[in-house]
ROGULO-559991 format. One record per residue (C-alpha): residue number from 1; y, x, z. Coordinates in nm, 4 decimals. Layout:
REM residues N
<node num="NUM" c2="Y" c1="X" c3="Z"/>
...
END
This chain:
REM residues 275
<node num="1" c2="13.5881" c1="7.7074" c3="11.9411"/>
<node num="2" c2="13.8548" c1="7.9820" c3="11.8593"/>
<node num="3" c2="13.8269" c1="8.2724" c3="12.1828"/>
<node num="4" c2="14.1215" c1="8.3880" c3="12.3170"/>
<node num="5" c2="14.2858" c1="8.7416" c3="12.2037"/>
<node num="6" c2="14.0766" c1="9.0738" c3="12.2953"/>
<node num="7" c2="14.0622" c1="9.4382" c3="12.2246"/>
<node num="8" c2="13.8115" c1="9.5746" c3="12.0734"/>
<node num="9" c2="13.6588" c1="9.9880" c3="12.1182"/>
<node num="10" c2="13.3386" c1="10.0903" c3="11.9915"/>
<node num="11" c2="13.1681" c1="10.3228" c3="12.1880"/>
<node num="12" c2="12.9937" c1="10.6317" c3="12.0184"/>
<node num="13" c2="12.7560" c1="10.7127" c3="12.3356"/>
<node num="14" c2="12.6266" c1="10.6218" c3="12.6668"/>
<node num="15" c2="12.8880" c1="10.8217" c3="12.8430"/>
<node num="16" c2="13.1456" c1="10.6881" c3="12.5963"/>
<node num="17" c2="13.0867" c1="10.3427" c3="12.7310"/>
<node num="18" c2="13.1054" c1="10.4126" c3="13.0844"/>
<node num="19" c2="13.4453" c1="10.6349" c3="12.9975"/>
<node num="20" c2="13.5608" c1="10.2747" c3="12.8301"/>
<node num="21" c2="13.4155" c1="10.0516" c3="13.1190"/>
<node num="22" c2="13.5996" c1="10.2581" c3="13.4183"/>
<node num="23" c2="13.8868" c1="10.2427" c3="13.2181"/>
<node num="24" c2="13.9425" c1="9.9059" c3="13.1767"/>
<node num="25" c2="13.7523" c1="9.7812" c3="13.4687"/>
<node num="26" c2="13.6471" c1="9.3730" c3="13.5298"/>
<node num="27" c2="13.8411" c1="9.3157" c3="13.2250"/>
<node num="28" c2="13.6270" c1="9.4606" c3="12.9748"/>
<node num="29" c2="13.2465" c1="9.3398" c3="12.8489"/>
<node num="30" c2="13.0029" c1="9.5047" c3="12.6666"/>
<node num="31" c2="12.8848" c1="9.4037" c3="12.3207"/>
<node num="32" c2="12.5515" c1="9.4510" c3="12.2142"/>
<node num="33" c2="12.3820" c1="9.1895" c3="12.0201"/>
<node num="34" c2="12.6306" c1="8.9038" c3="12.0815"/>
<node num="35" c2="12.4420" c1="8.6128" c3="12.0989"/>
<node num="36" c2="12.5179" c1="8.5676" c3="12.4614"/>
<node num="37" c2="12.8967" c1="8.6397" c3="12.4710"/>
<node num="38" c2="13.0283" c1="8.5626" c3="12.1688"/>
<node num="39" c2="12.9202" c1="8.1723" c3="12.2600"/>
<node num="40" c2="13.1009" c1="8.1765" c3="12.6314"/>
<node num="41" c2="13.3831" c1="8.3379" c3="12.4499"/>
<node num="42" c2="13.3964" c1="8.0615" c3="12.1929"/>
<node num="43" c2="13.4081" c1="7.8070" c3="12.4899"/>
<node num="44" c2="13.6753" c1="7.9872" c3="12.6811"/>
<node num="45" c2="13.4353" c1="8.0556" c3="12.9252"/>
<node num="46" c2="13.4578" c1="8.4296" c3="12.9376"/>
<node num="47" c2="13.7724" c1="8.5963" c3="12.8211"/>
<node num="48" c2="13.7681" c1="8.9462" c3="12.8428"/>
<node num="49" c2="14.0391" c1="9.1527" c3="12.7452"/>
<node num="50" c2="13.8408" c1="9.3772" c3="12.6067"/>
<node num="51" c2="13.5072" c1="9.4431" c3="12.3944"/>
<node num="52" c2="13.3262" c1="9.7379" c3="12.3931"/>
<node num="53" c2="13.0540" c1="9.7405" c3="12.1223"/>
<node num="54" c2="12.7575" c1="9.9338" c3="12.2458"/>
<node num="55" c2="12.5447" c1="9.7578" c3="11.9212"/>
<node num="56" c2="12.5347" c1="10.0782" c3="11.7740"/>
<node num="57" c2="12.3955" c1="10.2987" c3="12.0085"/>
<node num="58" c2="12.0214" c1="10.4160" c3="11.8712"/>
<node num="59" c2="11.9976" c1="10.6105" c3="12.1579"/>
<node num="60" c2="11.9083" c1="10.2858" c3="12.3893"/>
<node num="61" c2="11.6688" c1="10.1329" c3="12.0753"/>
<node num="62" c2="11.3095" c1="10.2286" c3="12.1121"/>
<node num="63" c2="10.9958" c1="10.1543" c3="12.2557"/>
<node num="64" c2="10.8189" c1="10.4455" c3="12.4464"/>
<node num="65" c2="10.4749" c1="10.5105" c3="12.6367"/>
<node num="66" c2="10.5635" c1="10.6509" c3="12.9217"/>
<node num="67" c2="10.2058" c1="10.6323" c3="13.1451"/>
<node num="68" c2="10.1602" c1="10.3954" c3="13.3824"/>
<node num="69" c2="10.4420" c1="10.1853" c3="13.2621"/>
<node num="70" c2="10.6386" c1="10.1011" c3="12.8659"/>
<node num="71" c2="10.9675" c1="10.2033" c3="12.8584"/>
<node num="72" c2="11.1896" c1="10.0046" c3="12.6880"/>
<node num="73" c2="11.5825" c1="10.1186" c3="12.5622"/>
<node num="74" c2="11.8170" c1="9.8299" c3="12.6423"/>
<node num="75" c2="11.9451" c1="9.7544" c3="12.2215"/>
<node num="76" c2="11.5987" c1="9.7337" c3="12.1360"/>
<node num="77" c2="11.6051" c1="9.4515" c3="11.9309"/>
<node num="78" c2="11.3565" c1="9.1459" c3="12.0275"/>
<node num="79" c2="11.1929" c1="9.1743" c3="11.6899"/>
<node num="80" c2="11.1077" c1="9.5060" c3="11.7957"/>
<node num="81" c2="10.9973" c1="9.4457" c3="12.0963"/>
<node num="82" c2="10.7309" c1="9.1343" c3="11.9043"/>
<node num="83" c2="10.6270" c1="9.3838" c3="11.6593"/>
<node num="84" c2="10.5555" c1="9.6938" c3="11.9026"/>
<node num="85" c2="10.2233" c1="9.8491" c3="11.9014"/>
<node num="86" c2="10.2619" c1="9.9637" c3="12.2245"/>
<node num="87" c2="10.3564" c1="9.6415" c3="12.3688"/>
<node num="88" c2="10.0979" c1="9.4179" c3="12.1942"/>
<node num="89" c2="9.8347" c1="9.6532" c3="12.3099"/>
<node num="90" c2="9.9752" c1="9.7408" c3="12.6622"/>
<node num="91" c2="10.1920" c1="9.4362" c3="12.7365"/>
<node num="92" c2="10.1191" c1="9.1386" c3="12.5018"/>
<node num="93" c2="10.2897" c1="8.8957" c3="12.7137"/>
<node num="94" c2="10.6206" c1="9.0520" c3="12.6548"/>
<node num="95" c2="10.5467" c1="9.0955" c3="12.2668"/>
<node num="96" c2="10.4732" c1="8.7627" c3="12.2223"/>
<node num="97" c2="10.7971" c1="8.6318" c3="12.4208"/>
<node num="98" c2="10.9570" c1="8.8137" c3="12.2431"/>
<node num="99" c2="10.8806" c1="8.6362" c3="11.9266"/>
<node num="100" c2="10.9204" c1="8.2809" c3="12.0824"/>
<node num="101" c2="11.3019" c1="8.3839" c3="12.1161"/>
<node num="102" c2="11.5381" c1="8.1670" c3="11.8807"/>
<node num="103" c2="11.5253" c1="8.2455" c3="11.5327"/>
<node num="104" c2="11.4226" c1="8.4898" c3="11.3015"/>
<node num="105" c2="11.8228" c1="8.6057" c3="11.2577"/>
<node num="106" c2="11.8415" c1="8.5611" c3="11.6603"/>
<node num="107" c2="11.5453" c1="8.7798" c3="11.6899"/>
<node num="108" c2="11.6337" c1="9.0414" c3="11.4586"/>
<node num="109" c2="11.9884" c1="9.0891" c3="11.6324"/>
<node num="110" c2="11.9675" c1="9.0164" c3="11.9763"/>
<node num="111" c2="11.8338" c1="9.2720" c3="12.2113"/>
<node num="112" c2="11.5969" c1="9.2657" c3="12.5414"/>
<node num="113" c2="11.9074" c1="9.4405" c3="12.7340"/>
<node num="114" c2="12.1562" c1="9.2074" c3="12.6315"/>
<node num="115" c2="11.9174" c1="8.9106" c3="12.7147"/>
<node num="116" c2="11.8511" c1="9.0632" c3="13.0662"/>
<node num="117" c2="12.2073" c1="9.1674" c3="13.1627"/>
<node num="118" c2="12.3133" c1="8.8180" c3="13.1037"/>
<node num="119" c2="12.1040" c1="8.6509" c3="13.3597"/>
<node num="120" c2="12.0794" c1="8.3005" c3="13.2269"/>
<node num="121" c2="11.7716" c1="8.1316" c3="13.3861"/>
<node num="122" c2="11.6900" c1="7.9170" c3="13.0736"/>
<node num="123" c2="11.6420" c1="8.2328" c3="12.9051"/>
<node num="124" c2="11.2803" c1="8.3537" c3="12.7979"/>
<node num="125" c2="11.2621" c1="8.7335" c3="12.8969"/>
<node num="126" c2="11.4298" c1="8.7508" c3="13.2598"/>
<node num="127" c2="11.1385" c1="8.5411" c3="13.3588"/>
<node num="128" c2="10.8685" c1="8.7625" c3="13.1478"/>
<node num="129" c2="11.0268" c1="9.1261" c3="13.3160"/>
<node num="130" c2="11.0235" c1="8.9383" c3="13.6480"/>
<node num="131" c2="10.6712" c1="8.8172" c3="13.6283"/>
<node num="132" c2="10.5678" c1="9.1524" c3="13.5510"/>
<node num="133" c2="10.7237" c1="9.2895" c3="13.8413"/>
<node num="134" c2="10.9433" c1="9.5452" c3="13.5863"/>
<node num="135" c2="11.2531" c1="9.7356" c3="13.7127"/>
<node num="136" c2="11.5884" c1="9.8130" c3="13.5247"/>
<node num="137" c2="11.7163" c1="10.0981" c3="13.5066"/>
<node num="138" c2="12.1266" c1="10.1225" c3="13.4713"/>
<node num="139" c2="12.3549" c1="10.4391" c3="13.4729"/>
<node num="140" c2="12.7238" c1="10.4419" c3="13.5974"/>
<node num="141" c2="12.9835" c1="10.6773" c3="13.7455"/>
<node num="142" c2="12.7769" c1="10.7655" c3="14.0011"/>
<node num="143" c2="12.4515" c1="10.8403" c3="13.7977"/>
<node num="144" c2="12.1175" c1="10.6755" c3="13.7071"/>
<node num="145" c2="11.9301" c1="10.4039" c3="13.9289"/>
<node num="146" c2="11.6346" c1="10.1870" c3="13.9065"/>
<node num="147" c2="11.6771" c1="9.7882" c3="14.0194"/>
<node num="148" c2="11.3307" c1="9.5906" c3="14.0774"/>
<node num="149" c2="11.3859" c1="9.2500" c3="13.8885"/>
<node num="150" c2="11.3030" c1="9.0650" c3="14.2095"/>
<node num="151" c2="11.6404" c1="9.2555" c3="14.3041"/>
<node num="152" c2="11.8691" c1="9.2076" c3="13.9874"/>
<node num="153" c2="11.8782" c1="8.8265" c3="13.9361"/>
<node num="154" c2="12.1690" c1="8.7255" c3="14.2180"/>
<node num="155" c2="12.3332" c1="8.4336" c3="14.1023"/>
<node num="156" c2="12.3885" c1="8.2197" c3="13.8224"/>
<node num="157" c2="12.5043" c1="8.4937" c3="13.5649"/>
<node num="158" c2="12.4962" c1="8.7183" c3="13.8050"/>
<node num="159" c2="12.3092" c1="9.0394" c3="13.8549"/>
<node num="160" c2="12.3008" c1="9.3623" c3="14.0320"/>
<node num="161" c2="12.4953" c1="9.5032" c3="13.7718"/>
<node num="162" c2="12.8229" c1="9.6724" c3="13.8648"/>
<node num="163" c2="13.1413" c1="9.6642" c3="13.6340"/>
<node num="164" c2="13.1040" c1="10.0054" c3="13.5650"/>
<node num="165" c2="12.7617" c1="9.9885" c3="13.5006"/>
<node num="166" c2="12.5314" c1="9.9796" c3="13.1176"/>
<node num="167" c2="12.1644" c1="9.8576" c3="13.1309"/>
<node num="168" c2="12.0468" c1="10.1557" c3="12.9277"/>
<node num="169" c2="11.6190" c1="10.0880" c3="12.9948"/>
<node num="170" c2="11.3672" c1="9.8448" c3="13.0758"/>
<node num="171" c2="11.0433" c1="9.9067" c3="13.2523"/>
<node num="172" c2="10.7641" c1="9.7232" c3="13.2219"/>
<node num="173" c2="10.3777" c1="9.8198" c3="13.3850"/>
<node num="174" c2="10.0783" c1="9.8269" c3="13.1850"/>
<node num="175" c2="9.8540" c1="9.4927" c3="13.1773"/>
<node num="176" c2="9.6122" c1="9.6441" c3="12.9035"/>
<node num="177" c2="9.3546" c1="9.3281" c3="12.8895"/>
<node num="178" c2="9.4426" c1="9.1650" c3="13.1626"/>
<node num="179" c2="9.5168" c1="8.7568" c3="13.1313"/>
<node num="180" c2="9.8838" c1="8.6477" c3="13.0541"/>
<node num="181" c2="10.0481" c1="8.3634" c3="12.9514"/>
<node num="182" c2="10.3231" c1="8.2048" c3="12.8130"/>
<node num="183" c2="10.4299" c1="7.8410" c3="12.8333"/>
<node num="184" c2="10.7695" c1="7.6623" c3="12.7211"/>
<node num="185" c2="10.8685" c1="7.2602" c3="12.6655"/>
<node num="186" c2="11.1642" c1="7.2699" c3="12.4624"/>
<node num="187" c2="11.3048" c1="6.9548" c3="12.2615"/>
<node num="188" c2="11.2785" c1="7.1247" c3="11.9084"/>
<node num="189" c2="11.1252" c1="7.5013" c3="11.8018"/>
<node num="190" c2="11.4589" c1="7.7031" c3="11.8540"/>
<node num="191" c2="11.6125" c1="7.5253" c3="12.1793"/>
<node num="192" c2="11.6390" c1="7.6375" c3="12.5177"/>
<node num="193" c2="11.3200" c1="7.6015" c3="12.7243"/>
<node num="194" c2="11.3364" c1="7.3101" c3="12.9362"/>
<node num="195" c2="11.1151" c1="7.4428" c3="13.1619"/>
<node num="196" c2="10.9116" c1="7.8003" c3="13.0946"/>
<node num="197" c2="10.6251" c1="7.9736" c3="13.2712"/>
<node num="198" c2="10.5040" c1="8.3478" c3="13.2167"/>
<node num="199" c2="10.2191" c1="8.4434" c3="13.4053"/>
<node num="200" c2="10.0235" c1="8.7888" c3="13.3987"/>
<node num="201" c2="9.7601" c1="8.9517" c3="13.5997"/>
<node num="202" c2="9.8569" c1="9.2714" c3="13.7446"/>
<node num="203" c2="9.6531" c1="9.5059" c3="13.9962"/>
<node num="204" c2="9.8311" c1="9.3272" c3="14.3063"/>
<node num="205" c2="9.7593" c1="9.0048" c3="14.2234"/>
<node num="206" c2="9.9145" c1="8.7565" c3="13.9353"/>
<node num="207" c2="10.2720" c1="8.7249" c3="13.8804"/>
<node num="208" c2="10.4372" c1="8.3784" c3="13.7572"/>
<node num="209" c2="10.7591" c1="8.3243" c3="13.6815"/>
<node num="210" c2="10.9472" c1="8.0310" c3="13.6223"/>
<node num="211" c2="11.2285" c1="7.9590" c3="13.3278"/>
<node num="212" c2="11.5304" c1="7.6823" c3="13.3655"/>
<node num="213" c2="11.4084" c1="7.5986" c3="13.7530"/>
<node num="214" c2="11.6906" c1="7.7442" c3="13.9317"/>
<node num="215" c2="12.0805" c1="7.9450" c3="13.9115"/>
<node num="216" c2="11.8350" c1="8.2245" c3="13.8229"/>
<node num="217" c2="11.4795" c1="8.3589" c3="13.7144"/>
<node num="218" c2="11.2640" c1="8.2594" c3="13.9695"/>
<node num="219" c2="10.9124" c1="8.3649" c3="14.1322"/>
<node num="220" c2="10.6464" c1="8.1125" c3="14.1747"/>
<node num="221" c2="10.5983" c1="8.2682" c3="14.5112"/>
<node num="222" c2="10.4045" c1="8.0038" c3="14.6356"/>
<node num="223" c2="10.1744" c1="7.9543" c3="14.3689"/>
<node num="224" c2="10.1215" c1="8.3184" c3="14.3588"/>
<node num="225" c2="9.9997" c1="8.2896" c3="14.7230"/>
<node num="226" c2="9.7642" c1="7.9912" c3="14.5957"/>
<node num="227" c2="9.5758" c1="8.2138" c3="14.3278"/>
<node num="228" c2="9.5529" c1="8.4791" c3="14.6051"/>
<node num="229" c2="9.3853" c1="8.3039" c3="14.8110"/>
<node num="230" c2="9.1190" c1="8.1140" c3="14.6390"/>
<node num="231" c2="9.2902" c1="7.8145" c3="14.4848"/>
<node num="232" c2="9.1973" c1="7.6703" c3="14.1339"/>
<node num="233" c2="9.4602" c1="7.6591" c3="13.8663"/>
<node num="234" c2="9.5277" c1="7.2790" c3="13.9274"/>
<node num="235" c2="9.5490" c1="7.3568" c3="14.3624"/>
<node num="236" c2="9.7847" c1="7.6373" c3="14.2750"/>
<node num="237" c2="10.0202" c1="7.4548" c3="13.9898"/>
<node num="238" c2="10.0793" c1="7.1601" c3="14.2688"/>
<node num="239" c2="10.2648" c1="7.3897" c3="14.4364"/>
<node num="240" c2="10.5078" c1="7.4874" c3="14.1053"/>
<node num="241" c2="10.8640" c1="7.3880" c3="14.2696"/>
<node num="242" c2="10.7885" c1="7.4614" c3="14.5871"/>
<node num="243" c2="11.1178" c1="7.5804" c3="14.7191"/>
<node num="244" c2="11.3109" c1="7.5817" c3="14.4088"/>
<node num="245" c2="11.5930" c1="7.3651" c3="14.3194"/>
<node num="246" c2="11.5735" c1="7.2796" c3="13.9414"/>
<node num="247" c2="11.9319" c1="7.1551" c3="13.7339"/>
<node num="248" c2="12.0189" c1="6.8844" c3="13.6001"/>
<node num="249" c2="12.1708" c1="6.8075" c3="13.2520"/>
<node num="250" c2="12.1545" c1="6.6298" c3="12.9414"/>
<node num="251" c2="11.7435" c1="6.7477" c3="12.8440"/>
<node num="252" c2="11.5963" c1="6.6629" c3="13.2002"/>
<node num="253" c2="11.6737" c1="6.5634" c3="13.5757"/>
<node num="254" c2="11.5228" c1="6.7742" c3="13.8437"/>
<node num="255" c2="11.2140" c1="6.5260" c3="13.8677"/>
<node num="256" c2="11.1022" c1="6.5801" c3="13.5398"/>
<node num="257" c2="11.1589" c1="6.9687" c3="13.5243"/>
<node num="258" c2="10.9415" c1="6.9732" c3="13.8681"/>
<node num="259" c2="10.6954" c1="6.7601" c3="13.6817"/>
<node num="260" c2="10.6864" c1="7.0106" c3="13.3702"/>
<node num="261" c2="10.6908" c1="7.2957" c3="13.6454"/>
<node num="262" c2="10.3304" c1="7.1671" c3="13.7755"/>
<node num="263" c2="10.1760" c1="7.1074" c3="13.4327"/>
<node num="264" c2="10.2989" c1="7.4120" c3="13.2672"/>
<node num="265" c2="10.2162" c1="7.6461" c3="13.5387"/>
<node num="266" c2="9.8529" c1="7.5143" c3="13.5658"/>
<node num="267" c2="9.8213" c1="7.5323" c3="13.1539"/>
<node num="268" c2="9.9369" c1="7.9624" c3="13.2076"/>
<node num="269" c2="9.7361" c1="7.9854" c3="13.5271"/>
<node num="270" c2="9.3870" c1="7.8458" c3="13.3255"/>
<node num="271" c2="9.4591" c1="8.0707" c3="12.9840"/>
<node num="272" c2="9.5192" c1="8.3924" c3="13.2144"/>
<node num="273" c2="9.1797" c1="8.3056" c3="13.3959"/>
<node num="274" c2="9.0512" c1="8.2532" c3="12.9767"/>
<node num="275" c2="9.1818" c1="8.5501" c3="12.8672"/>
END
């Protein structure tokens, strides 16, 4: 449980960090809140040779109206993000995510960017940003661009993100009063979601996305097409895994995750229609 021997740089700025990153290439991570690398490093299943801490930065840490969508800075803390005016008002399904994360101490050091850059599918807000239909925005070398979630997710731990690149915002449309939901079966309070579902109306339709159900955040594409097209929550959560191809490991086998896929996505689908 000892990782093996890294550098460490703290980085004063944005432009700092992408100095540091070019520098030292696939070699180096970023650092924010922790609680996703410091755990693979642990393991030995990440060793970097290198950590630059970006924890610091205050310039990615806020929450911001920004019209038609929230803007969110990347360190922005997932207590934050809970206790937001803006979100619970504009977005409450990503508020209250947000405080369904870990722990207290989890929540009031890890951050939404960290979370997202990691990619891990049993994690809570990937799934939320993708059922939104939110983009990241990320700045390298070569300047700023903007990645729709649909787009970012690649691969188990994988994302769109480039070596040289820092997740510095999050953007997230308004919902207002529009029904959401949020569903999770976990073994105890602060465990992993064995199976999640976050489901929102939005002007084109309602989005649902799925936690722990593939190597990434996934869609519910097909029950999406189901609610657009007349079914009842029930006729639309049948078709839950369609497609996908859950894990398996020590909490559930695929079966039983596809199971938990069908009942949870029917429980969001009927509290959006209630809300």
């Amino acid at each position: 449980m000892i990782p093996a021997k890294f550098d460490y740089a703290r980085a004063d700025s944005v432009d700092g960090a992408l100095k540091l990153l070019t520098q030292h290439g696939e070699d180096a991570k970023l650092l924010a809140g922790g609680h996703s690398l410091l755990p693979l490093m642990k393991l030995r299943l990440a060793s970097p040779a290198i950590l630059i801490d970006i924890g610091r930065l205050k310039e990615l840490s806020y929450v911001k109206d920004a019209g038609d969508h929230v803007a969110i800075g990347a360190l922005t803390r997932h207590r934050d993000v809970e206790t937001s005016a803006a979100l619970q008002k504009e977005v409450p399904l990503l508020a209250h995510a947000a405080g369904q994360v870990g722990d207290p101490q989890v929540r009031h050091r890890g951050t939404i960017g960290g979370s997202i850059a990691h990619g891990d599918p049993a994690s809570d807000l990937p799934a939320v940003v993708l059922a939104l239909g939110g983009a990241l925005v990320v700045q390298g070398p070569g300047g700023e661009r903007s990645i729709a979630a649909g787009d970012f997710f690649r691969g188990f731990l994988e994302t769109a993100l480039a070596p040289d690149e820092v997740l510095t915002e999050i953007r997230v449309p308004k919902t207002g009063g529009a029904g959401w939901s949020f569903q999770k079966f976990n073994r105890r309070a602060q465990d992993w979601a064995i199976v999640g579902v976050a489901a929102a109306r939005l002007d084109g339709g309602t989005g649902v996305a799925l936690v722990n159900m593939g190597s990434t955040p996934v869609r519910a594409g097909a029950v999406e097409q189901a609610v657009a097209g007349g079914a009842s929550p029930a006729e639309a959560a049948a078709h839950a895994a369609d497609g996908l191809d859950p894990p398996a490991d020590l909490n559930a086998s695929p079966e039983f995750r596809r199971h938990l896929a069908t009942v949870l996505v029917r429980r969001a689908l009927e509290e959006c229609a209630g809300r």
